[in-house]
GUZA-383337 format. One record per atom (N, C-alpha, C, O): x, y, z; residue in one letter. Coordinates in steps of 0.1 Angstrom, whole numbers, plus 2048, in hexadecimal, padded with zeros to 3 digits. Example, Ala and Ser with C-alpha at 12.3 -4.5 7.8 and 13.67 -1.06 7.14 Angstrom:
8847C784Ea87B7D384Ea8847DF84Ea88E7DF855a8807EA847s8897F5847s88180084Fs88680B850s
//
This chain:
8087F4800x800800800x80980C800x81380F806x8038137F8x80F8227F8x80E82B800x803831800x81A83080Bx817838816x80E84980Bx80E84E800x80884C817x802856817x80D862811x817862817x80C86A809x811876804x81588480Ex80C88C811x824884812x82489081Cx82189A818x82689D80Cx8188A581Ex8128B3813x81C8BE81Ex8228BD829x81A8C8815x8228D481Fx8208DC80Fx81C8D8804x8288EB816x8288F6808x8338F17FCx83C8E9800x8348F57F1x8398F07E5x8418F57E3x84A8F27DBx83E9047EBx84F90E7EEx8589087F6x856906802x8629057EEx86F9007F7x87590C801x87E908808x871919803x876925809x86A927812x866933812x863920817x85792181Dx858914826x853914831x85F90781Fx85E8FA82Ax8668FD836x872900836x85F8FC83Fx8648FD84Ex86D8EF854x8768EF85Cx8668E384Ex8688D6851x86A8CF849x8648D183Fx8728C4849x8738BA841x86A8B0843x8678AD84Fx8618A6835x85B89A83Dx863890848x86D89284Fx85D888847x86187E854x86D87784Bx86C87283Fx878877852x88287184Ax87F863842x883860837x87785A84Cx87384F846x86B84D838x86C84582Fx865856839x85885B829x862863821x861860815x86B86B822x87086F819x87C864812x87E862806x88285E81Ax88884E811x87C84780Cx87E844800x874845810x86983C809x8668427FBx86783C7F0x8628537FBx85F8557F3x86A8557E7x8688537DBx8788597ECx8828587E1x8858507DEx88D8527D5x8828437E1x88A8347DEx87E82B7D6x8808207D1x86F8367D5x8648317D2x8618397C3x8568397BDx86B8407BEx86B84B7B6x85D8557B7x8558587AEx85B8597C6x84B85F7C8x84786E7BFx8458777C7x8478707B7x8428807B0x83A88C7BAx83A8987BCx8368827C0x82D88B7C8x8338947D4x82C89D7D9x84088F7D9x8488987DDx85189D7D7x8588A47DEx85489B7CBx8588A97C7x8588B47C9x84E8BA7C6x8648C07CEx85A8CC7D1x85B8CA7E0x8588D57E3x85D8C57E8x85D8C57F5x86A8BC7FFx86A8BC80Bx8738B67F7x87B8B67FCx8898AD7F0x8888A47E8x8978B57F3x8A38AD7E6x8AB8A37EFx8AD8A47FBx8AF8997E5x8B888F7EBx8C28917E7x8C48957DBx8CD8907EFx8DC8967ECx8E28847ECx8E187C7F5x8E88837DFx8ED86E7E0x8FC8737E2x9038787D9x90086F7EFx90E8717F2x91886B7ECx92486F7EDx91585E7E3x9218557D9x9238617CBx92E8647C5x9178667C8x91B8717BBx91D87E7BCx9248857B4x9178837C7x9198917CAx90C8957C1x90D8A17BCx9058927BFx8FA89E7BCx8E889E7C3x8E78957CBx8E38A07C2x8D78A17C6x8CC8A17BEx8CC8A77B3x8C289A7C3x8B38947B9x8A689C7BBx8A28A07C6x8A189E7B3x8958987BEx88C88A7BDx8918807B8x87F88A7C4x87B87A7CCx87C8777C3x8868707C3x8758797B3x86B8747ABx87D86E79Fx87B865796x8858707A0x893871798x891861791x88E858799x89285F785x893851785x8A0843781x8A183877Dx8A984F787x8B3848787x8BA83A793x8B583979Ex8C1834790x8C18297A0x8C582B7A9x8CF8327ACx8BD8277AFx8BD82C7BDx8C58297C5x8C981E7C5x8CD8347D1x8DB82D7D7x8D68297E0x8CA8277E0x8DF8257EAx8D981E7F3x8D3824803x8D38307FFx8CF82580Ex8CB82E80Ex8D383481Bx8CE83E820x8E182D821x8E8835828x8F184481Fx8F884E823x8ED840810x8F984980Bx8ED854809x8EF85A7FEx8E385A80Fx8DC862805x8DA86B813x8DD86681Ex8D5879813x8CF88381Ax8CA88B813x8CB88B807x8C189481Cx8B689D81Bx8BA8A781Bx8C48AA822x8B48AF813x8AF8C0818x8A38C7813x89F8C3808x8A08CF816x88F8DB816x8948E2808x8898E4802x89D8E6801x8A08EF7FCx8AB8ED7EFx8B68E87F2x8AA8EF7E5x8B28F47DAx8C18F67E2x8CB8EF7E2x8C09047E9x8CA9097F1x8D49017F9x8E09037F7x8CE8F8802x8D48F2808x8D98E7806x8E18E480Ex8D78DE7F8x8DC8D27F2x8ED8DE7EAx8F98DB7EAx8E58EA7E5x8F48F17DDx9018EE7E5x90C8E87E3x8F88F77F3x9068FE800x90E8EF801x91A8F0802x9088E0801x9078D9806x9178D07FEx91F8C9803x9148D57F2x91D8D37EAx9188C47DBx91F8BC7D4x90C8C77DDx9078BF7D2x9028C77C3x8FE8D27C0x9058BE7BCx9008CA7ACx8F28BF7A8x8EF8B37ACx8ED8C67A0x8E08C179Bx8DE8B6798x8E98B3795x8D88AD797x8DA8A178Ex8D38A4780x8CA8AB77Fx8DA89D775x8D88A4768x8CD898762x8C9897756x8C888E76Bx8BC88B763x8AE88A76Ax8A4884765x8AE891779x8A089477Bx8A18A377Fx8978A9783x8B08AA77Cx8AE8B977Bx8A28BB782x8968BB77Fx8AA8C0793x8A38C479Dx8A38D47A0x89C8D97AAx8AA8DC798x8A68E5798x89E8F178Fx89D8FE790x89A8E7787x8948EA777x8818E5779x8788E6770x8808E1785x8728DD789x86C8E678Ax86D8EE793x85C8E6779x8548EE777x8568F9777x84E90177Ax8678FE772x86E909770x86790F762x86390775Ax86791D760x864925753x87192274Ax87B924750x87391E73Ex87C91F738x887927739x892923735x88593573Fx89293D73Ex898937747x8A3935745x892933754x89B92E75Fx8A092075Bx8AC91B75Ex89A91B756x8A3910750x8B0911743x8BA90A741x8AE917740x8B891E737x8C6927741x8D292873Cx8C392C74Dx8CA933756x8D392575Bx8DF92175Ax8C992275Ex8CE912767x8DC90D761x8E790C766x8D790B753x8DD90274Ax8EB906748x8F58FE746x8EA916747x8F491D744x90091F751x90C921751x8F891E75Bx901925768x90A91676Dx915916773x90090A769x9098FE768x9138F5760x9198EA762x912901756x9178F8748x9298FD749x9318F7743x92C908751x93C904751x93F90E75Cx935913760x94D913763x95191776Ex955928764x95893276Ax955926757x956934751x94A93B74Fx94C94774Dx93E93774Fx93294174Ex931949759x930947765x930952753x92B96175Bx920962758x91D95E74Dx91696A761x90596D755x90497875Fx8FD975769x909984760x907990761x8F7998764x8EC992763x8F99A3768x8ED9A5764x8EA9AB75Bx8DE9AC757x8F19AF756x8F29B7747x8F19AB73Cx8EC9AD731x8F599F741x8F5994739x8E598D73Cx8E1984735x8DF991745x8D398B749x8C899373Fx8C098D738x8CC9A273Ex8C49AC734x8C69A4728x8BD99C725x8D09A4721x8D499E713x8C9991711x8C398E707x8C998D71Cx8BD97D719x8B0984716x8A897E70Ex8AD99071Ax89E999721x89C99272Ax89298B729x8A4991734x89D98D746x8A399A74Ex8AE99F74Dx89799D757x89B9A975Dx89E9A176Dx898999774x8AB9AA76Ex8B39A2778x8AA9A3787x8AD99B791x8A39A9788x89B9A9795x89299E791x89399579Ax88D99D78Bx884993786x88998078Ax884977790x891982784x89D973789x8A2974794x8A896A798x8A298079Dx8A897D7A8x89D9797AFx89F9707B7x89097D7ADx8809827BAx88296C7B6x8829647BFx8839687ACx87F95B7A9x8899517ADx8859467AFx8959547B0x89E9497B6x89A94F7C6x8999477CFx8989577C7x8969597D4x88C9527DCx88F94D7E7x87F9517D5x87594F7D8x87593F7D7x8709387E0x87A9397CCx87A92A7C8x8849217CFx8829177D5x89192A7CDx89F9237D1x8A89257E2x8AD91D7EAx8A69337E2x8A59387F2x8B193C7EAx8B89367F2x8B79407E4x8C194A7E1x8C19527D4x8B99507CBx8C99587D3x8CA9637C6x8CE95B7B9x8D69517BCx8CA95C7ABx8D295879Fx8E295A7A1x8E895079Dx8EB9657A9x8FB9647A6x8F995F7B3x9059617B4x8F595A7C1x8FA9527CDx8F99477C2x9059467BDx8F093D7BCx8F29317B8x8FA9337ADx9009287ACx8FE9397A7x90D93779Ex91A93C7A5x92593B7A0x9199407AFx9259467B7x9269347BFx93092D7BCx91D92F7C6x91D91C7CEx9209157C2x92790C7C5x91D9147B4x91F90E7ABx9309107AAx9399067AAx93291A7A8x93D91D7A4x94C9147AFx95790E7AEx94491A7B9x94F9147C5x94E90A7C9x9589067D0x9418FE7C7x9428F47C5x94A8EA7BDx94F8DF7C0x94B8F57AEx9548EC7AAx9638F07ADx96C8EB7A7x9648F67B2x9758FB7B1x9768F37C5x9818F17CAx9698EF7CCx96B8E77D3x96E8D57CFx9778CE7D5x9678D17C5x9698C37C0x9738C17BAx9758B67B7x97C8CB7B5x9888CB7ADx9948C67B8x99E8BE7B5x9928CC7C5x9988CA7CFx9988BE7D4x9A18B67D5x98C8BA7D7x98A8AF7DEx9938A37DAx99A89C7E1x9918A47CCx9978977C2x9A78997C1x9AE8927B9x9AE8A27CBx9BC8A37CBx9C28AD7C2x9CE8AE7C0x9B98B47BCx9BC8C17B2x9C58CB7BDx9C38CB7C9x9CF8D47B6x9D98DA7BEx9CD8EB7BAx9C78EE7AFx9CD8F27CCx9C58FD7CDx9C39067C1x9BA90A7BAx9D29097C0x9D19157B7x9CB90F7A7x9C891879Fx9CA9057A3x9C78FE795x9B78FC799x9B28F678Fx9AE8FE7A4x9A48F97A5x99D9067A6x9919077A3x9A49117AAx99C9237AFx9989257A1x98C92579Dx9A6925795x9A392F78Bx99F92577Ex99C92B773x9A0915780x99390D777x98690E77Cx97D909774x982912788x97691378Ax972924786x96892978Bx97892877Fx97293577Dx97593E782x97194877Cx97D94078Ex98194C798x98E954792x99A94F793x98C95F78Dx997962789x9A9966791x9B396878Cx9A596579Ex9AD96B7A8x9AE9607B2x9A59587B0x9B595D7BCx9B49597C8x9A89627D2x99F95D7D8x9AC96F7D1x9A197A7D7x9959727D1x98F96A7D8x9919737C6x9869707C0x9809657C7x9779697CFx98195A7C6x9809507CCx9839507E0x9819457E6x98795B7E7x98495E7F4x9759687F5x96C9697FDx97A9707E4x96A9777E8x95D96E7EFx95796D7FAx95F9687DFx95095B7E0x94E9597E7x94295A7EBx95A9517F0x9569497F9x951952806x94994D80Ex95695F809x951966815x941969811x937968819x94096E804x931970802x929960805x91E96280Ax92C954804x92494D804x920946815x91694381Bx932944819x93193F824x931948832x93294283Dx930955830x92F96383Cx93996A837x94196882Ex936976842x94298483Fx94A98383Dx94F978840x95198C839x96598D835x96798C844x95E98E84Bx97698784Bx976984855x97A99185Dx97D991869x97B99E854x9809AC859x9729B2860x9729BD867x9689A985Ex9599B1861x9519A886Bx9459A986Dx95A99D872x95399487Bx95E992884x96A990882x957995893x95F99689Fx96B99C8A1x9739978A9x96D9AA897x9799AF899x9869A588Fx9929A5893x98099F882x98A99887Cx98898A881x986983876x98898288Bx98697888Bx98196C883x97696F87Dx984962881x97D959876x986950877x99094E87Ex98194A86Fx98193986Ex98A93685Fx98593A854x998930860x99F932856x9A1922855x9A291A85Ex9A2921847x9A0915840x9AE911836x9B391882Dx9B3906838x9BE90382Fx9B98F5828x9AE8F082Ax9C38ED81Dx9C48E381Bx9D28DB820x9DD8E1821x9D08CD824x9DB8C7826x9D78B881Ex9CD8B181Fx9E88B6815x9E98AD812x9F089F819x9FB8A081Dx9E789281Bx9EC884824x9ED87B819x9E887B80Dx9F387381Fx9EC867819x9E385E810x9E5855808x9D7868816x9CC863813x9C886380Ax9C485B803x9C9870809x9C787B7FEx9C188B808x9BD88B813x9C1893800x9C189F807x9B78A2814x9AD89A815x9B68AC81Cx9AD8AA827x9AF8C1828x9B98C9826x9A18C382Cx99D8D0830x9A08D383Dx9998CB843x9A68DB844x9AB8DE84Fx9A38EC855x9A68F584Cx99C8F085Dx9978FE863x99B8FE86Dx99D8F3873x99F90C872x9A4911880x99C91A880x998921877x99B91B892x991925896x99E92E89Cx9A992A898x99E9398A4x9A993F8B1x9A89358BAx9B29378C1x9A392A8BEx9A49238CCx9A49158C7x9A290B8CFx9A99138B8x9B39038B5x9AD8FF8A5x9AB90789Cx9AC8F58A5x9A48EC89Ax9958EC897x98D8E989Fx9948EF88Fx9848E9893x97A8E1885x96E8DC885x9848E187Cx9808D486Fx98D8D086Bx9978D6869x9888C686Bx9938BA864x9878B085Bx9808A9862x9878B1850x9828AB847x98D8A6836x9958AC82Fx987899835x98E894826x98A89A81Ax981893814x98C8A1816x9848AD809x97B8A77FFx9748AE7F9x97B89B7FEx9738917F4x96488F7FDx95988D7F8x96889280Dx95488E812x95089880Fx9548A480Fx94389280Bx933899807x9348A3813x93B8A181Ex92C8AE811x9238B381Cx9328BE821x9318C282Dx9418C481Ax9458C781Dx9428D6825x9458DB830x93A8DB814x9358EB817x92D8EA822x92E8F4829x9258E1826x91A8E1835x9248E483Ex9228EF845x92F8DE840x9368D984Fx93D8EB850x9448EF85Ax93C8F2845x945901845x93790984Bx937913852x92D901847x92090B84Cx91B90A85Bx914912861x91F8FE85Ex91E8FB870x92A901874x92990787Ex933901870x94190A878x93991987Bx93591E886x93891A86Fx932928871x92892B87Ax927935881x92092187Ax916921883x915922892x90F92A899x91F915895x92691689Fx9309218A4x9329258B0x93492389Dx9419348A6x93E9418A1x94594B8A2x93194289Ax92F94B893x93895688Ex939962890x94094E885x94995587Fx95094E86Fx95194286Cx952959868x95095285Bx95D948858x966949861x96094084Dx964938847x96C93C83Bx96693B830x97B94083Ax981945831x98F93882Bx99192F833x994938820x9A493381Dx9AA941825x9A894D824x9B393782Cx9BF93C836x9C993083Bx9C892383Bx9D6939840x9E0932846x9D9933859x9D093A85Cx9E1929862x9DE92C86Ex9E9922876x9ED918871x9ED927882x9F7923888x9F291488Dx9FA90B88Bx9E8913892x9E0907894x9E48FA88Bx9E88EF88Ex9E090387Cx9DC8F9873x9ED8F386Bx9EE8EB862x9F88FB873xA068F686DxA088ED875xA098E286FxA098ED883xA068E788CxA008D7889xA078CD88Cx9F08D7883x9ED8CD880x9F88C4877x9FF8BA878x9F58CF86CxA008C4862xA0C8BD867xA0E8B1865xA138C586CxA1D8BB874xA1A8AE879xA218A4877xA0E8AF882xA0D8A6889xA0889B886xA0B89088Bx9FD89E878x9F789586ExA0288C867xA01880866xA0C893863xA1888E85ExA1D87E869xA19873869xA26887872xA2587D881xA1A87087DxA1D865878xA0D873880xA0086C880xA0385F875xA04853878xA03864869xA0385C85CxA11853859xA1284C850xA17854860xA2985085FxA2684686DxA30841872xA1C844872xA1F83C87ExA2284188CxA1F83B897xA2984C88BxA32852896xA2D8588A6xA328598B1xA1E85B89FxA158648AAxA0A85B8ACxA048558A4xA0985B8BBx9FA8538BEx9F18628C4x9E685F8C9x9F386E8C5x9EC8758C9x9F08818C5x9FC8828C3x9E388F8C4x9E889B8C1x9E68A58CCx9DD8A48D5x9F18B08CCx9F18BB8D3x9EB8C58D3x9E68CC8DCx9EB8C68C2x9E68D48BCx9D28D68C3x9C98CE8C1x9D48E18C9x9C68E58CCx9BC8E38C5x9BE8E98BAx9AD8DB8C7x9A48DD8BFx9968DC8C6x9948D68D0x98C8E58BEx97F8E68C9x9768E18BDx9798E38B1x96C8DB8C0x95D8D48BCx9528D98C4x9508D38CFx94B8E28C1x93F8E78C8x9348DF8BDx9358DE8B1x9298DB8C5x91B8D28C0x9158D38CCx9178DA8D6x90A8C88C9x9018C78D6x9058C38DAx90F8BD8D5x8FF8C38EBx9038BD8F8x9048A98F4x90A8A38FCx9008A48EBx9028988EAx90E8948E1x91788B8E3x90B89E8D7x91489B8CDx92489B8D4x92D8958CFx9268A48E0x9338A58E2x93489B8EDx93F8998F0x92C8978F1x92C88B8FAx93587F8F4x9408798F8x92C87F8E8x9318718DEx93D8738DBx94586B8DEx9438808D5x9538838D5x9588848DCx9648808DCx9558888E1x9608838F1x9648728F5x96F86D8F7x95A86C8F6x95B85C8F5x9638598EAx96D8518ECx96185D8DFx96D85A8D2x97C8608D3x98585E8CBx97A8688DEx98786A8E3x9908618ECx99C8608ECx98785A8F3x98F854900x9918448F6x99783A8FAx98C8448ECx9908368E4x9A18358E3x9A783C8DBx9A682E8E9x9B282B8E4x9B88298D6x9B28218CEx9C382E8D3x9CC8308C9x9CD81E8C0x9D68178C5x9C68178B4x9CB80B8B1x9C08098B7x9C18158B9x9B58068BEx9AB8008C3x99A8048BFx99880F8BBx98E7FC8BFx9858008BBx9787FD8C3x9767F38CAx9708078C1x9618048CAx9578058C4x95680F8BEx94B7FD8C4x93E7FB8B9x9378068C4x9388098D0x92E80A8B9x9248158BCx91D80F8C6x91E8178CFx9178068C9x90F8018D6x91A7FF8E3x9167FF8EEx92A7FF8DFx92F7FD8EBx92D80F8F0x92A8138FBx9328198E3x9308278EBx92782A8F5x92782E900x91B8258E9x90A8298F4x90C826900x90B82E909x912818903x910812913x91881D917x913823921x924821913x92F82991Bx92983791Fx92C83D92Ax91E83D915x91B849913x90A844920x90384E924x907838924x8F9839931x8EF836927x8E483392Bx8F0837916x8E2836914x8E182D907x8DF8318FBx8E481C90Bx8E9813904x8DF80D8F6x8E18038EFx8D28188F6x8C98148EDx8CD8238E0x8C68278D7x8DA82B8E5x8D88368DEx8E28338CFx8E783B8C8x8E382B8CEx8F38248C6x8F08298B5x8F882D8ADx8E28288B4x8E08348A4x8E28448A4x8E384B89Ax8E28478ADx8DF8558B6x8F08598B8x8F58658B6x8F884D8BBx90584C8BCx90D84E8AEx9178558ACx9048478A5x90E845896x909851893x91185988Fx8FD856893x8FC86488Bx90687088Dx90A878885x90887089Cx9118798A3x91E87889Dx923881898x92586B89Ex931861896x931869888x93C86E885x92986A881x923871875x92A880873x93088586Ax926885882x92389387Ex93589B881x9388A687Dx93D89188Ax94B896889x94D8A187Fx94A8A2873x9528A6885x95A8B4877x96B8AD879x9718AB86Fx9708A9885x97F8A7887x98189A880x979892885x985897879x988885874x99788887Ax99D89387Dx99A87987Bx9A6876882x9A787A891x9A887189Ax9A8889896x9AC88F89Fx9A08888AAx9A38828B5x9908898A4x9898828ABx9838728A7x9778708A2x98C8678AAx98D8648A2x97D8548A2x97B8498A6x97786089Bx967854897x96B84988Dx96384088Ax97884B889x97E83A87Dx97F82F88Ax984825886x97C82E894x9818278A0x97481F8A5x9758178AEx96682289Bx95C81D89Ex959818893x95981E888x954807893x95280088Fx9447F8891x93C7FA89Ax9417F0888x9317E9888x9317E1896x93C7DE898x9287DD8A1x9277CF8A7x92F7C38A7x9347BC8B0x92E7C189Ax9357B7892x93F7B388Fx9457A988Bx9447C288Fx9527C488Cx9587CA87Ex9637CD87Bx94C7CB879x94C7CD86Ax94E7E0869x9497E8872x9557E485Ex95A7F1862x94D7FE862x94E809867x9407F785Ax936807860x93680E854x935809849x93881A858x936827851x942833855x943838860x94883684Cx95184484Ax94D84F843x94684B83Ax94E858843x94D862839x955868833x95487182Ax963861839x97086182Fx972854823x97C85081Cx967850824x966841821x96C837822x978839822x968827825x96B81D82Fx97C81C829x98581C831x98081B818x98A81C81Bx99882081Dx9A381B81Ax99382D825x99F83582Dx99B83083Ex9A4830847x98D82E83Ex98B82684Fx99581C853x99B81B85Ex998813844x99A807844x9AB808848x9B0801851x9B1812840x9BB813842x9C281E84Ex9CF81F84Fx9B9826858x9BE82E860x9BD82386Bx9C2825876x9B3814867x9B280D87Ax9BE804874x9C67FE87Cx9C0802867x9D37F9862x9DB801867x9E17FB86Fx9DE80A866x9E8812868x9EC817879x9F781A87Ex9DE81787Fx9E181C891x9E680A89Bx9EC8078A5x9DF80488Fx9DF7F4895x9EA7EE88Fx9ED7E4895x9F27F2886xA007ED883xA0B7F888BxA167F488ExA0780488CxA1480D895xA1180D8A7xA178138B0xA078048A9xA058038B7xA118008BFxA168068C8xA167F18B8xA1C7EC8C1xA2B7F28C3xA327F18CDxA327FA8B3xA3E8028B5xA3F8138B6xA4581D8B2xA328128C1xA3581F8CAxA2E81C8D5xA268148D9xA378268DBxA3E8268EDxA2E82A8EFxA298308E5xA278298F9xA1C836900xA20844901xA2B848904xA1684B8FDxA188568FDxA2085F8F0xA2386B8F1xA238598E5xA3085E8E0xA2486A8D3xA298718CBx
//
């Protein structure tokens, strides 16, 4: 029998709520039309986002998430998908033609002077992404833009080859963007304060580094989904914007990452703070006291954390880490033994519990 149809407004800039998580997988995995319009699936194996009705195959359904909004699948760091074209839904032609254009390479510019040339009057396309998308026609080609000069990175592209193929003609250029999208220049928030962002190369392959003034506060692998989100909870969290910068912190890190990856270090010095909810830092903290080479299943945390029935509650938190490594959630594993879920994917999991479990036994304590 087919569940009941969730109703709400058809403005995505108007949804207060998302359906019930469970009806919205149903409906995406059911290809439902009828939510269309009310909520996008962002499929974390491709990077882009659907909507329900998309008829393409379906992933599976730890790899997928939600959002209310056009907007927030962008910030999110997903691009469209190009065959149920989720942002082209019951669109007037010119916006589909806009669309088409603002995605079709990292060199389009569409001006407003270039908006006149089409005959679209630029207030006109702004009142309509506003109203439809929750942002302006140049916010979504400014997130387009930096998304891709974000995915160029991720895949191990060197910075400066990734600013000025995505379109940015400057380094400045590409700091603009990014203060217009992710908050103020850092000269106009708390007296200069802010949140300065580097890349560092491991191993692994590359990883995003942020410092706050009071230590660390992301450590992420540049290839996970959801990177632009975790810059928008920073911000959220210290209320303070998100810029490329050097920082004493973040040299600091690298060093010790180095150490880390070579075997050498079973622990770090360099200062780092994680603000979340009162649970969420519960659970990090517990992922702290995990020993160096050793591992704990999500139901053994719950018991440790008093609330042994909370162990989904546990992995979502596990989830929501900004620190990889420093906190280190690779240390949690299925029941069973079986490795779970990463968001650096299982196999860098695989290889960070080889690597702490092969340098265990030739280092001293403490070193």
């Amino acid at each position: 029998m087919r569940a009941k149809p969730y109703t709400a407004s058809m403005n995505p800039t108007a949804l207060q709520t998302l359906p019930p998580h469970a009806e919205m997988e149903r409906a995406f995995l059911d290809s439902d039309a009828s939510f269309d319009g009310l909520f996008f699936t962002g499929v974390r194996t491709t990077g882009i986002f659907c909507l329900p009705s998309c008829p393409a195959r379906k992933p599976l359904p730890r790899n997928i998430e939600f959002f209310p909004t056009v907007k927030e699948a962008v910030f999110a760091g997903y691009r469209p998908c190009k065959r149920c074209r989720p942002t082209q839904t019951s669109a007037p032609d010119w916006v589909r033609n806009l669309l088409e254009a603002a995605d079709a390479g990292p060199s389009t510019r569409i001006t407003e002077s270039a908006l006149r040339e089409r005959g679209l009057e630029p207030a006109r396309v702004r009142r309509y992404f506003l109203r439809n998308f929750g942002m302006t026609f140049q916010a979504y080609c400014r997130a387009r833009r930096l998304g891709r000069s974000f995915e160029a990175i991720k895949v191990g592209g060197a910075i400066d080859d990734a600013v000025f193929d995505a379109g940015f003609q400057s380094h400045s250029g590409f700091r603009s963007a990014f203060a217009r999208i992710f908050g103020k220049p850092p000269a106009q928030a708390h007296g200069g304060a802010c949140i300065r962002m580097s890349w560092i190369e491991t191993p692994l392959g590359p990883m995003v580094a942020g410092a706050a003034d009071s230590g660390i506060c992301l450590l992420e692998f540049t290839d996970r989904r959801m990177l632009e989100t975790q810059f928008h909870v920073l911000r959220k969290r210290f209320a303070l914007p998100v810029i490329p910068g050097a920082s004493e912190h973040i040299e600091q890190l690298k060093v010790e990452l180095a150490g880390y990856f070579t075997g050498r270090r079973r622990e770090f010095t360099v200062p780092f703070t994680y603000p979340g909810t009162d649970f969420e830092q519960r659970v990090w903290n517990q992922l702290l006291r995990i020993p160096y080479g050793e591992t704990r299943s999500y139901q053994e945390l719950a018991h440790m954390l008093g609330q042994p029935r909370a162990s989904r509650a546990v992995g979502t938190a596990n989830g929501k880490n900004r620190m990889a490594i420093l906190i280190p959630c690779h240390r949690v594993v299925n029941l069973n033994g079986e490795l779970g879920g990463y968001g650096g994917g299982l196999w860098r999991k695989r290889l960070l519990l080889e690597l702490e479990q092969n340098s265990r036994a030739l280092l001293a304590p403490g070193v």
